[in-house]
Backbone as numpy.savetxt, mean C-alpha at the origin, in Angstrom:
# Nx Ny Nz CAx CAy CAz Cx Cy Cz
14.01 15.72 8.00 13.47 14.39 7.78 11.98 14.47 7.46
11.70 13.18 6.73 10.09 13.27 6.37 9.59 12.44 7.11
8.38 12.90 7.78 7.75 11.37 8.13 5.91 11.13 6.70
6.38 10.16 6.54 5.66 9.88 5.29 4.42 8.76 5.78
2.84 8.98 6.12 2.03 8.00 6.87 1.02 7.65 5.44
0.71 6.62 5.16 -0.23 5.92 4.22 -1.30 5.09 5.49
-2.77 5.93 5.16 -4.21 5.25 5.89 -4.68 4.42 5.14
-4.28 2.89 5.87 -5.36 2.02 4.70 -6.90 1.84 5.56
-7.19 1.21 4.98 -8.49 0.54 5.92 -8.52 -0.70 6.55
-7.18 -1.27 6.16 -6.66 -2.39 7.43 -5.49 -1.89 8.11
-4.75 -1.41 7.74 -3.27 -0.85 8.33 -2.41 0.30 7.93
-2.08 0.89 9.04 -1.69 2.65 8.36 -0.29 2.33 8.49
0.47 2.68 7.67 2.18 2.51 7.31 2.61 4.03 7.60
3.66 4.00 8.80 4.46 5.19 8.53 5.63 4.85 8.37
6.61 5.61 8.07 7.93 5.26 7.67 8.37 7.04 7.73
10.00 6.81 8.18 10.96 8.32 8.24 11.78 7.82 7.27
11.89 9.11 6.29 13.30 9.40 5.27 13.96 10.64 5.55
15.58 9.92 5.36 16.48 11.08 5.29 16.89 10.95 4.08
16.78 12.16 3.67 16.94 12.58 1.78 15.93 11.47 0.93
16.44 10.25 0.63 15.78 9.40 -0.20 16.00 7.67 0.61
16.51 7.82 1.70 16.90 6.97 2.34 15.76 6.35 3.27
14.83 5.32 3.75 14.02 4.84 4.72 14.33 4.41 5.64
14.76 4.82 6.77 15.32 4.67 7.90 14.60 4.16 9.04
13.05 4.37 8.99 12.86 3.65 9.74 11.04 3.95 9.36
10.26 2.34 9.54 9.32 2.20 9.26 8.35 1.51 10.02
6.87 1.39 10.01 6.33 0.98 11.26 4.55 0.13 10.51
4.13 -0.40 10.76 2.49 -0.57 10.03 1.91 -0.54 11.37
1.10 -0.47 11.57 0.16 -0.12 12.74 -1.33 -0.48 12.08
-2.00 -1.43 12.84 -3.32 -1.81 12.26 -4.50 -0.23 12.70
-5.21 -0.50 11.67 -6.17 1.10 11.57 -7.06 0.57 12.38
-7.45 1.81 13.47 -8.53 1.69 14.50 -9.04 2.98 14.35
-10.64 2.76 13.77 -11.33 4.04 13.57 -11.66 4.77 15.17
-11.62 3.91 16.13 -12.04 4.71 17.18 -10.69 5.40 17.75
-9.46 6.05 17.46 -8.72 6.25 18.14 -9.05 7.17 17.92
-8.13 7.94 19.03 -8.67 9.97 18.86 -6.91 10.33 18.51
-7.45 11.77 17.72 -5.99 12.12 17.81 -4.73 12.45 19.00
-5.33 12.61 20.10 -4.65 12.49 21.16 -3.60 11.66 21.29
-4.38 9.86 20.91 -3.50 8.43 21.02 -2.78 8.31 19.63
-3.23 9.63 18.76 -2.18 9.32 17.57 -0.91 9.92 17.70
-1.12 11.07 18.50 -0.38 11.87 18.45 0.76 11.42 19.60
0.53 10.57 20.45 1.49 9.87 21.54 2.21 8.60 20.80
1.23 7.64 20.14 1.39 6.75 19.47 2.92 7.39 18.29
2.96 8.21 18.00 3.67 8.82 16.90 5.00 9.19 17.36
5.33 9.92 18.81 6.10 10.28 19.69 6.69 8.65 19.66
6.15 7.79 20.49 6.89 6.55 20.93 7.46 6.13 20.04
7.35 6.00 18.77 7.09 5.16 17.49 8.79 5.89 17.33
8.71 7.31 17.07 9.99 8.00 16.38 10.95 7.59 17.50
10.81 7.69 18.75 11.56 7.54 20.17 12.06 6.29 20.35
11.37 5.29 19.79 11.52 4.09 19.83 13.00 3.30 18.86
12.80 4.28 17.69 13.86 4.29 16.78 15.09 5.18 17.00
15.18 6.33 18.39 16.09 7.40 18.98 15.88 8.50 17.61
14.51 8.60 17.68 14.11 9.75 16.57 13.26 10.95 17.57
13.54 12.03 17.22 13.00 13.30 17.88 12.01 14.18 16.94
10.68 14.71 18.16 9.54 15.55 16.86 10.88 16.30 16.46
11.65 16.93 17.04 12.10 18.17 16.27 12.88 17.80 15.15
13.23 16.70 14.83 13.83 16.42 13.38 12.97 16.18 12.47
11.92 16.15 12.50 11.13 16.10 11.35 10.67 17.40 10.65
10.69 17.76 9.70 10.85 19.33 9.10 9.60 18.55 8.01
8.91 17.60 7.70 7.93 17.72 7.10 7.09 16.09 7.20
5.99 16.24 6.72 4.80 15.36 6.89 4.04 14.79 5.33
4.05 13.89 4.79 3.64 13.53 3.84 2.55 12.76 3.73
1.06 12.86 3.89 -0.01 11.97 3.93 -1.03 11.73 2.72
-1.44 10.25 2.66 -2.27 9.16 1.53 -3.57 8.93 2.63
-4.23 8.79 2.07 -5.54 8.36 2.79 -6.70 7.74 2.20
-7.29 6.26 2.63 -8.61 6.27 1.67 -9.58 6.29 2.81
-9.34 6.97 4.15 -10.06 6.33 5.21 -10.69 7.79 5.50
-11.20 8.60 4.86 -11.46 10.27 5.02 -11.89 10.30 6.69
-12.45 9.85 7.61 -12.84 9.96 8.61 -11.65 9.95 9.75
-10.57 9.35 9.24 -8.90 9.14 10.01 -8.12 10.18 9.83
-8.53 10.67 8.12 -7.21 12.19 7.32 -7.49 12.94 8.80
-8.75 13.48 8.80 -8.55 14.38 9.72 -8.11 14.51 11.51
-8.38 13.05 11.93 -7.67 13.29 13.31 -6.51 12.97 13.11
-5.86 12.40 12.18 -3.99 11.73 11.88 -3.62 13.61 11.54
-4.15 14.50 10.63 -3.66 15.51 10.61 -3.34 16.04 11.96
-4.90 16.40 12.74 -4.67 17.19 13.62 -3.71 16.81 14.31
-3.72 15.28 15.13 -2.08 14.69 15.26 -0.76 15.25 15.56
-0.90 15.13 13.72 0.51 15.82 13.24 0.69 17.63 13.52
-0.26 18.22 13.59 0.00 19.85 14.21 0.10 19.94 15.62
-0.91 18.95 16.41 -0.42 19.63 17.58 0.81 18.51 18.45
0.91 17.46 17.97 1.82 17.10 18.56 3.43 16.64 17.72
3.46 16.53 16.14 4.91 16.71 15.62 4.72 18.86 15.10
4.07 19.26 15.24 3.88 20.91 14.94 4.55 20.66 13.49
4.04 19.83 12.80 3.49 20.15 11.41 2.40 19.90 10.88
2.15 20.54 10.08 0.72 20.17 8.93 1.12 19.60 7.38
0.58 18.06 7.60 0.74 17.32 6.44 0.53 17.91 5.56
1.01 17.56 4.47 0.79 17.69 2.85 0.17 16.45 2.90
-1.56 16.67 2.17 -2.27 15.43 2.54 -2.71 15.01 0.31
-2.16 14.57 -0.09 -2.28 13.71 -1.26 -3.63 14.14 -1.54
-4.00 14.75 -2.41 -5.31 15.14 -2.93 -5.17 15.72 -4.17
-6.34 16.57 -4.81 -6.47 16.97 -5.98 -5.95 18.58 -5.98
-5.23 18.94 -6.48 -4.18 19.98 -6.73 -2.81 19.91 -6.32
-2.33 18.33 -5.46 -1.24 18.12 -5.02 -0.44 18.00 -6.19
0.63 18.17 -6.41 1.43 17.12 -7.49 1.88 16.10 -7.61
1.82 15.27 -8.08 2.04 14.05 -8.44 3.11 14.01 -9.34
2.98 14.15 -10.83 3.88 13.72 -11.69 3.49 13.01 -12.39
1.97 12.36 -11.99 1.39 11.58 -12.70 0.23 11.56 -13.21
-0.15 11.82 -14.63 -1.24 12.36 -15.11 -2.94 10.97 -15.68
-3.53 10.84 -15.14 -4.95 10.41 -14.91 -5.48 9.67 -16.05
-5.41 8.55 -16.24 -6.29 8.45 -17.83 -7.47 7.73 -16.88
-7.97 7.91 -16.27 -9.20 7.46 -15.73 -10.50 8.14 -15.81
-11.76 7.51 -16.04 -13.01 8.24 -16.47 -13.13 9.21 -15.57
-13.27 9.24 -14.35 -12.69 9.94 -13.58 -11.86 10.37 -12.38
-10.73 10.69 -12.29 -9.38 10.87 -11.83 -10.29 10.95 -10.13
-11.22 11.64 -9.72 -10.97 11.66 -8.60 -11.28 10.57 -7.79
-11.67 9.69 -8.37 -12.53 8.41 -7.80 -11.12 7.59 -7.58
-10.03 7.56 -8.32 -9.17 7.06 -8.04 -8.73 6.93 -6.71
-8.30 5.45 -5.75 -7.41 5.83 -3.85 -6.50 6.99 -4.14
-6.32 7.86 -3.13 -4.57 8.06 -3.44 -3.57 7.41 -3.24
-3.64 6.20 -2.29 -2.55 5.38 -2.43 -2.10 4.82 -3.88
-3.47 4.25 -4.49 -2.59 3.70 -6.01 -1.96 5.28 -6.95
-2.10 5.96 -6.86 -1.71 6.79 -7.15 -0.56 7.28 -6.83
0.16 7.43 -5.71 0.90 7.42 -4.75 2.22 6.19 -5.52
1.45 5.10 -5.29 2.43 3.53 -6.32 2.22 4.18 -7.42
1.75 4.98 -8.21 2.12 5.28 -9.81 3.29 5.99 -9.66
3.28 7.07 -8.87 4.07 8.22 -8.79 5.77 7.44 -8.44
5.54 6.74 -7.35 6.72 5.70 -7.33 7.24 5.01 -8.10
6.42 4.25 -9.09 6.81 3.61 -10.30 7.27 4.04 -11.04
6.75 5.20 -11.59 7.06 6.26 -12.68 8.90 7.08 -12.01
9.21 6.95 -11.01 10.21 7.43 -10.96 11.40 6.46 -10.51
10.87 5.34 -10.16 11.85 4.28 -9.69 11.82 2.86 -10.46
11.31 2.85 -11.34 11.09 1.39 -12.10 10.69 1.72 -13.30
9.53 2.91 -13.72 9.54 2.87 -15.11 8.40 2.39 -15.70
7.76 2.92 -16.81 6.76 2.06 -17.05 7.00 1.13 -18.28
6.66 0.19 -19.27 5.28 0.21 -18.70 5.17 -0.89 -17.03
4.17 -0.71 -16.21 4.24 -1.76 -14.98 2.79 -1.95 -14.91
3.00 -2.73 -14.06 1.82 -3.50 -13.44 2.00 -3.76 -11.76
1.66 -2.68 -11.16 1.80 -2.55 -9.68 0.40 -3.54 -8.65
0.85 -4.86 -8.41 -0.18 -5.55 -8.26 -0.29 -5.49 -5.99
-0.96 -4.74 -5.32 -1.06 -3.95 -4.07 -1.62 -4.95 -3.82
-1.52 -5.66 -2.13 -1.67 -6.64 -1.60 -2.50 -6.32 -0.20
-3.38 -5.42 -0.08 -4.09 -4.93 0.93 -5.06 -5.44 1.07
-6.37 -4.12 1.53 -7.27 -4.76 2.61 -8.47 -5.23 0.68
-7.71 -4.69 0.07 -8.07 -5.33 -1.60 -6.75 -5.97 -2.19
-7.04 -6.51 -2.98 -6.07 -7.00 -4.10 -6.49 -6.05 -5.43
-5.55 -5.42 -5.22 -5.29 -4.30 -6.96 -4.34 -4.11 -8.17
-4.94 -4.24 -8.86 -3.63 -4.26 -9.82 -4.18 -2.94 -10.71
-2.76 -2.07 -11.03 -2.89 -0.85 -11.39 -1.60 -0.63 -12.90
-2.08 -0.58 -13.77 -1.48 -0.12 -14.60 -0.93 0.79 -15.01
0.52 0.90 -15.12 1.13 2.28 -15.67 1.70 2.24 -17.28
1.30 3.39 -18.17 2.23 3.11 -19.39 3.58 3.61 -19.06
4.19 3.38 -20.66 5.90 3.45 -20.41 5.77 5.00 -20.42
4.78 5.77 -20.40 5.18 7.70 -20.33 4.90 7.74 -18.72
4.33 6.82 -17.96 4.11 6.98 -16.98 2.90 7.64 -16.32
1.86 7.41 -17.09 0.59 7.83 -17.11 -0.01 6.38 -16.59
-1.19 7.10 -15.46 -2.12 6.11 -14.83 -2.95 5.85 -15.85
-3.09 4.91 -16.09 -3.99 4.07 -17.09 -5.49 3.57 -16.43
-5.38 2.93 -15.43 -6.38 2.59 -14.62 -5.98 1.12 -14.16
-6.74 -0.22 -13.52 -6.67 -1.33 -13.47 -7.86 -2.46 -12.72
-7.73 -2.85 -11.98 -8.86 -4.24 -11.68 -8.87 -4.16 -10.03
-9.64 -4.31 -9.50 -9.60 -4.44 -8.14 -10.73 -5.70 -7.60
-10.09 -6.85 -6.56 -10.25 -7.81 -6.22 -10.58 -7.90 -4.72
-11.34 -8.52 -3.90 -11.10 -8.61 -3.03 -9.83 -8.93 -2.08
-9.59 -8.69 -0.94 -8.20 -9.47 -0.21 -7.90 -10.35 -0.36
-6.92 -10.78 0.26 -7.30 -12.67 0.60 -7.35 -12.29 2.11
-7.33 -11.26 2.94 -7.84 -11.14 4.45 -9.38 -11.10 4.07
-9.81 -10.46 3.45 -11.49 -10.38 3.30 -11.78 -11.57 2.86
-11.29 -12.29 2.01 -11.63 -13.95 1.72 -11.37 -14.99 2.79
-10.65 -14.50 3.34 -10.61 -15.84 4.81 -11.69 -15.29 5.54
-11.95 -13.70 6.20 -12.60 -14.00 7.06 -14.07 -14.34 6.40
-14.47 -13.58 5.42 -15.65 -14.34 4.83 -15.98 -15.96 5.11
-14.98 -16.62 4.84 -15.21 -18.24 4.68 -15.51 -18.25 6.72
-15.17 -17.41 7.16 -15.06 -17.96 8.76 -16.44 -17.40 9.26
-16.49 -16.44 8.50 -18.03 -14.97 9.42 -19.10 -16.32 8.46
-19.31 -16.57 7.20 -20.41 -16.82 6.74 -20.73 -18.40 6.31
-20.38 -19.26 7.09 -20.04 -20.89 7.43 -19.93 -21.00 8.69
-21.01 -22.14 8.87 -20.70 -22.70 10.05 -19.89 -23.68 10.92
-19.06 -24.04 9.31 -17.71 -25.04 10.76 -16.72 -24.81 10.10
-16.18 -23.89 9.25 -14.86 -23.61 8.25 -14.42 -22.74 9.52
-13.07 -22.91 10.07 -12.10 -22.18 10.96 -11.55 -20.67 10.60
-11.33 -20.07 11.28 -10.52 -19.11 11.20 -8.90 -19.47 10.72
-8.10 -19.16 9.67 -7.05 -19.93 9.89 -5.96 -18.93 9.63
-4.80 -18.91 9.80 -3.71 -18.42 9.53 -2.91 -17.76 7.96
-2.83 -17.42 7.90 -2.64 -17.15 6.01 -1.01 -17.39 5.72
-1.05 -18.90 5.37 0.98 -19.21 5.75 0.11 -20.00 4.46
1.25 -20.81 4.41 1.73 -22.29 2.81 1.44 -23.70 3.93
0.40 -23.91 3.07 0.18 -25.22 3.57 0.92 -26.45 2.90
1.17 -27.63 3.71 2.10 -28.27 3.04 2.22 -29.06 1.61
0.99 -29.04 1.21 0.44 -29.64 0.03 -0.55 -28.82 -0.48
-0.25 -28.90 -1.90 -2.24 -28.21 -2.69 -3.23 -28.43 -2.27
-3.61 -30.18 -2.34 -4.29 -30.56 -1.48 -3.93 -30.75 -0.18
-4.84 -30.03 0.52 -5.22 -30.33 1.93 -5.43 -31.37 2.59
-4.99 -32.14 3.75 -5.40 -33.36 4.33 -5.98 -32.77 5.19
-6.73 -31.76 5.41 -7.32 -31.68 6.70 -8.22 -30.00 6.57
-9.06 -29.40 7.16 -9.60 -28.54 7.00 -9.03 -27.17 7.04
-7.97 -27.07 7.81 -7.48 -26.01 7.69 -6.10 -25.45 6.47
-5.73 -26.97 6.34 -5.05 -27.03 5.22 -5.48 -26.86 4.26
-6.72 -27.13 3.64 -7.27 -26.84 2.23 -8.38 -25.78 2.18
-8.35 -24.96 3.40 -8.39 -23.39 3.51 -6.98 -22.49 3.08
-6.16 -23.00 3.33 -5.44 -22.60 3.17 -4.62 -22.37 1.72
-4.41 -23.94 1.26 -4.22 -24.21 0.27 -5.20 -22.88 -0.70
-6.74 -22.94 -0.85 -7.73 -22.37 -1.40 -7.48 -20.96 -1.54
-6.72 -20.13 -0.45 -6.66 -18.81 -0.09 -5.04 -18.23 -1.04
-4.13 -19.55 -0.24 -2.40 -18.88 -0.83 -2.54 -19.17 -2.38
-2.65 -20.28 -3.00 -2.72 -21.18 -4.28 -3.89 -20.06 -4.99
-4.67 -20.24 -4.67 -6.03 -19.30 -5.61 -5.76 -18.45 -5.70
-5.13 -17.43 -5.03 -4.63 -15.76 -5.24 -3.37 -16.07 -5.94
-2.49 -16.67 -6.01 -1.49 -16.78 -6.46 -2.25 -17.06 -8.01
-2.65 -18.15 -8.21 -3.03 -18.27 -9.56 -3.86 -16.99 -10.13
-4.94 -16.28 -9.43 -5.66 -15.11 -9.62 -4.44 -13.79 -10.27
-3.33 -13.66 -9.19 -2.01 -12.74 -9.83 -1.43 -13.28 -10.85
-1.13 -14.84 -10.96 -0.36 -15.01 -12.87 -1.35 -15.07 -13.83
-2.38 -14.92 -13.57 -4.20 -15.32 -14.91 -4.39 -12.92 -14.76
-4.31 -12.70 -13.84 -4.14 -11.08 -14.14 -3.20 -10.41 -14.54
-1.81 -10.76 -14.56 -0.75 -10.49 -15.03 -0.55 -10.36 -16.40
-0.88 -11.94 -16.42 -1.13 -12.43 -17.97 -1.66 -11.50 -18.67
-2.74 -11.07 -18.44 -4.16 -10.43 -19.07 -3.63 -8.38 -19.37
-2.94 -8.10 -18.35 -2.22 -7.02 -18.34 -1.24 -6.84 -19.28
-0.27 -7.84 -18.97 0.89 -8.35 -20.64 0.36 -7.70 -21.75
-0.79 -8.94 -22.02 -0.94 -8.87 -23.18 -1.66 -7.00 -23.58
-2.13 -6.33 -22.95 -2.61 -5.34 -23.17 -1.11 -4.15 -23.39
-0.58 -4.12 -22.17 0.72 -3.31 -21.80 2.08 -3.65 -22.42
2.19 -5.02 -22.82 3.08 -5.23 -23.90 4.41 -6.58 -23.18
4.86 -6.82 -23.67 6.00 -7.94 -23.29 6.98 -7.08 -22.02
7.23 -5.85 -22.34 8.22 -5.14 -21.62 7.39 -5.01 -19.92
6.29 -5.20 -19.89 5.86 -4.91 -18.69 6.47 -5.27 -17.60
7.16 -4.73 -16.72 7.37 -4.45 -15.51 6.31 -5.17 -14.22
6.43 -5.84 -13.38 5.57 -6.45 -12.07 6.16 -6.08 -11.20
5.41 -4.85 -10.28 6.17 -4.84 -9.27 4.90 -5.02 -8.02
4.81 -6.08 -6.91 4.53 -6.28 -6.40 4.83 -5.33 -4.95
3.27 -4.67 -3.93 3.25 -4.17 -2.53 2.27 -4.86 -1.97
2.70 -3.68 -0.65 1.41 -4.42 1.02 1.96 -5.23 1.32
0.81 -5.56 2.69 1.38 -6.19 3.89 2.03 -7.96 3.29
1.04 -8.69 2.36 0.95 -10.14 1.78 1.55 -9.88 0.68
2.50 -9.39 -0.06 3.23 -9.12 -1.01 4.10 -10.58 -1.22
5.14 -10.61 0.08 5.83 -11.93 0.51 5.51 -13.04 0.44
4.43 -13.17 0.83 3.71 -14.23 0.79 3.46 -14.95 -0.61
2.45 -14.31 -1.22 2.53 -14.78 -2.77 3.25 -14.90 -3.79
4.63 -13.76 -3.23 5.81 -13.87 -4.37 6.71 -15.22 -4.05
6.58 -15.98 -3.18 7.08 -17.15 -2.58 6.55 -18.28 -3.25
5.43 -17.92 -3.91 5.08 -19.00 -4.65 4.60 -18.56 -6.18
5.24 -17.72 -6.78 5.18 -17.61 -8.02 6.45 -16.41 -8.82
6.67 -16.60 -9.88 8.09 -16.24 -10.38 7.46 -14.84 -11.41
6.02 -14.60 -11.45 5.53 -13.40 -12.45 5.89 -11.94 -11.62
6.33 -12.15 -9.96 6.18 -11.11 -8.93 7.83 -10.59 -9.09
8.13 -9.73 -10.11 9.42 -9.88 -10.61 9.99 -8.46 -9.60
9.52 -7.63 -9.02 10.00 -6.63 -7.81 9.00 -6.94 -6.68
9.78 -6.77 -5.37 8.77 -6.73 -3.69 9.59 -5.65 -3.49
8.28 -4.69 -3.51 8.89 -2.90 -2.99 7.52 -3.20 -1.54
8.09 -3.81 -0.39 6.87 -3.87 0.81 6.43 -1.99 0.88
7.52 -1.16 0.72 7.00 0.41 1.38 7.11 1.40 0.03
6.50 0.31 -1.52 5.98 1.21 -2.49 5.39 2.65 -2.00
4.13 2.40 -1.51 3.68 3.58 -0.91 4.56 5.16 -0.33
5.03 4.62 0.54 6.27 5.49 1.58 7.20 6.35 0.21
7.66 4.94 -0.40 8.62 5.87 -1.56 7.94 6.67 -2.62
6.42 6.04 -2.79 5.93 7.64 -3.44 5.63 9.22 -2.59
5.21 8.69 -1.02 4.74 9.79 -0.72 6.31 10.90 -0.27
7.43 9.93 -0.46 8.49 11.04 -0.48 8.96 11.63 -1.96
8.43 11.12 -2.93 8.54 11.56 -4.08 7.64 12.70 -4.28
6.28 12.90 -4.08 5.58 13.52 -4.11 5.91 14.84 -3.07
6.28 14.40 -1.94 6.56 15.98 -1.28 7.66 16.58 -1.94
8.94 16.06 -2.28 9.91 16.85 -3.05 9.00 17.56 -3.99
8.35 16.80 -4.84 7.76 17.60 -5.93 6.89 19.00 -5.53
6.20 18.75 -4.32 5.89 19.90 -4.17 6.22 21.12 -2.99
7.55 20.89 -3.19 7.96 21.70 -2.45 8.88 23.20 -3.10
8.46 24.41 -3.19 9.28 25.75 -3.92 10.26 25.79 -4.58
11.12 24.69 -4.08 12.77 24.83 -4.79 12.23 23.80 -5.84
11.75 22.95 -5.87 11.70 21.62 -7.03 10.78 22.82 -8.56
């Protein structure tokens, strides 16, 4: 079995596959102060929790944009599942070749969603990632990273409106019952679901027309759900895009492949 972990900078996703199968998956919000000690227990419960054992896991697949986490989530994984990740970097394989000014500046997570795309959907796409950013990443139909646009959240846009105002609320990130708002938290709301939603069909659009009519939308992350609930351009919800590249990517680099 694989256990396959993606570090965001709001929430680290692990997930176990048997063969190509996701059997069981977990998000866990990212806390820079943990030590690997509490990752490495945290990781135990997590598999135990599902009647999963370290000793079935025969490999480790890791994404990271949080470089200060790669290394205690590794150590982690050696001394307490006694493996050493395959950690997504530059000489890993992918499958997926770079048209970016330069390739290394690229996350590995969007990279990670290319590698997935390119083997499960196809290009050309438009992989629009619903994290601690809003990204949209372009693939052509050979399956080459093209590059794409990166946006703030809509978690970084609420709490903004809450950290830098003095009477706008903290509010919930659900569908308010109307566009307009009757009330303050409603037309926070409205402002946050409605505005990103329109922000994904006005970027979509704009992608189309570059990538061609055939383009592919496949929508990830945690708020994926959310916005595809209110618009019809979000034509795939892959929530554990990620997971299914980083098991694509270890096959690839593993002796027999």
């Amino acid at each position: 079995m694989l256990l396959a972990i993606d570090i965001g900078n709001t929430n680290i996703t692990l997930g176990v596959y048997q063969a190509d199968q996701l059997i069981a998956h977990w998000r866990l919000a990212t806390d820079h102060e943990r030590m690997p000690d509490e990752f490495g227990i945290l990781f135990i419960d997590l598999l135990h929790h599902h009647n999963l054992d370290v000793s079935q896991i025969d490999g480790i697949c890791l994404a990271s944009v949080v470089p200060p986490l790669t290394g205690k989530v590794s150590e982690a994984c050696r001394d307490y599942i006694h493996q050493s990740p395959l950690v997504v970097d530059a000489g890993v394989k992918t499958g997926v070749r770079i048209r970016y000014d330069d390739p290394r500046a690229v996350g590995a997570d969007r990279i990670v969603d290319a590698a997935a795309v390119q083997k499960l959907y196809g290009g050309p796409a438009c992989v629009v990632d619903f994290g601690t950013a809003t990204t949209f990443d372009a693939i052509a139909e050979n399956g080459d990273y093209l590059g794409g646009a990166i946006a703030p959240g809509i978690g970084i846009a609420a709490e903004a409106l809450f950290m830098r105002t003095a009477k706008l609320p903290r509010v919930d990130l659900q569908r308010p019952p109307n566009i307009i708002g009757k009330n303050t938290v409603q037309a926070i709301q409205s402002g946050l679901v409605f505005g990103y939603v329109s922000l994904v069909e006005g970027m979509v659009k704009r992608f189309r027309a570059e990538l061609g009519e055939k383009m592919k939308v496949i929508a990830t992350g945690g708020l994926a759900e959310v916005i595809a609930r209110e618009t019809s351009v979000l034509e795939i919800i892959a929530p554990w895009l990620t997971l299914d590249g980083l098991n694509i990517i270890w096959k690839l680099n593993q002796p027999s492949q």
